[in-house]
C-alpha positions as CSV (number, residue, x, y, z in Angstrom):
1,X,-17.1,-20.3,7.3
2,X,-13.7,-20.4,6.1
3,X,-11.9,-21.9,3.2
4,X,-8.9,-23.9,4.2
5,X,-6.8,-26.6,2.3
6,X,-6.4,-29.6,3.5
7,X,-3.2,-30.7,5.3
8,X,-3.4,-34.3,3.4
9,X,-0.4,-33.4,0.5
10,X,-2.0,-36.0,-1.7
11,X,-5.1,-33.8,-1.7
12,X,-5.7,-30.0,-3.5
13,X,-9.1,-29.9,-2.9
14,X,-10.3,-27.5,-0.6
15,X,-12.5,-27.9,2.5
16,X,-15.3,-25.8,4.2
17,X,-14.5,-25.7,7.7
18,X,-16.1,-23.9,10.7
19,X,-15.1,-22.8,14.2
20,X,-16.8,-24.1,16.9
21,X,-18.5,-21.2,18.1
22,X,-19.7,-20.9,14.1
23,X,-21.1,-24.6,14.2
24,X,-22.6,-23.7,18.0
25,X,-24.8,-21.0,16.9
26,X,-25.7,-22.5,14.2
27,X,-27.2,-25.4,16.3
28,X,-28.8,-23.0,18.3
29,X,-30.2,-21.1,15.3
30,X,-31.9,-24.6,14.7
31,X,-33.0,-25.0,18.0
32,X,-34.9,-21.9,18.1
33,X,-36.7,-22.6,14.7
34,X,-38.0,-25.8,16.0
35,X,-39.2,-24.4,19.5
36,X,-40.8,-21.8,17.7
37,X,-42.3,-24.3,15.5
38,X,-43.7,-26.5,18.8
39,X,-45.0,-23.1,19.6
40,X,-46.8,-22.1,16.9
41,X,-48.5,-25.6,16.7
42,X,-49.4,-25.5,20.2
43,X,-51.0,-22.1,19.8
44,X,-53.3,-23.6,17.0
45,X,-54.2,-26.5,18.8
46,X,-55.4,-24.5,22.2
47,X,-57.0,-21.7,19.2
48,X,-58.9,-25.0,18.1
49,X,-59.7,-26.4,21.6
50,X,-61.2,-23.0,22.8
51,X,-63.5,-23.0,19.8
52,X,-64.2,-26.4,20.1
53,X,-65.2,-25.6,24.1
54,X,-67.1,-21.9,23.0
55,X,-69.4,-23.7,20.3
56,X,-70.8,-26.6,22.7
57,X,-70.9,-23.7,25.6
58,X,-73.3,-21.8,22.9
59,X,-75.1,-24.8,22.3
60,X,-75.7,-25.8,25.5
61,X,-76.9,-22.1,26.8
62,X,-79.1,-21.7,23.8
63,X,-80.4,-24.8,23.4
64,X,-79.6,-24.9,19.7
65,X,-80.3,-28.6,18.1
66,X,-77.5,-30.0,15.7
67,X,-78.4,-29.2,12.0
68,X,-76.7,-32.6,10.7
69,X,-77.5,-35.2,13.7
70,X,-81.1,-34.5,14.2
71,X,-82.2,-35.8,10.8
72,X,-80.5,-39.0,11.4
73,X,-81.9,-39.8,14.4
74,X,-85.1,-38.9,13.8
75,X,-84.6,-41.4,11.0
76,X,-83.8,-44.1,13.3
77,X,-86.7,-43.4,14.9
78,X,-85.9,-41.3,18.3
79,X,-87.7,-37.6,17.6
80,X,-86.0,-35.2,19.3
């Protein structure tokens, strides 16, 4: 960024002014933080998916019965 005064003559203050190919990659800069942020969360969800997809896989080779659900419905009456 450069420092540059302003051309108005009833002004002194200075202004912060850019180039365009400054303000360009800067927009890019952004635009690659927020891709990489969409990929991140997209890694976590599929992370979360697969384990999602290998617990009921173990469950359903192995048989194994749900610690929390089968006391409920064997309190509504259904034995399992």
């Amino acid at each position: 960024m450069m420092t540059a005064r302003s051309g108005d003559s009833t002004s002194e203050a200075e202004t912060l002014t850019e180039t365009e190919r400054a303000f360009q990659l800067g927009f890019v800069s952004i635009s690659e933080a927020i891709l990489m942020a969409i990929r991140l969360v997209s890694f976590l969800i599929i992370g979360i998916i697969m384990a999602v997809v290998a617990e009921a896989l173990v469950a359903a080779i192995f048989r194994i019965r749900r610690v929390i659900t089968v006391p409920i419905v064997e309190a509504l009456g259904r034995a399992g």
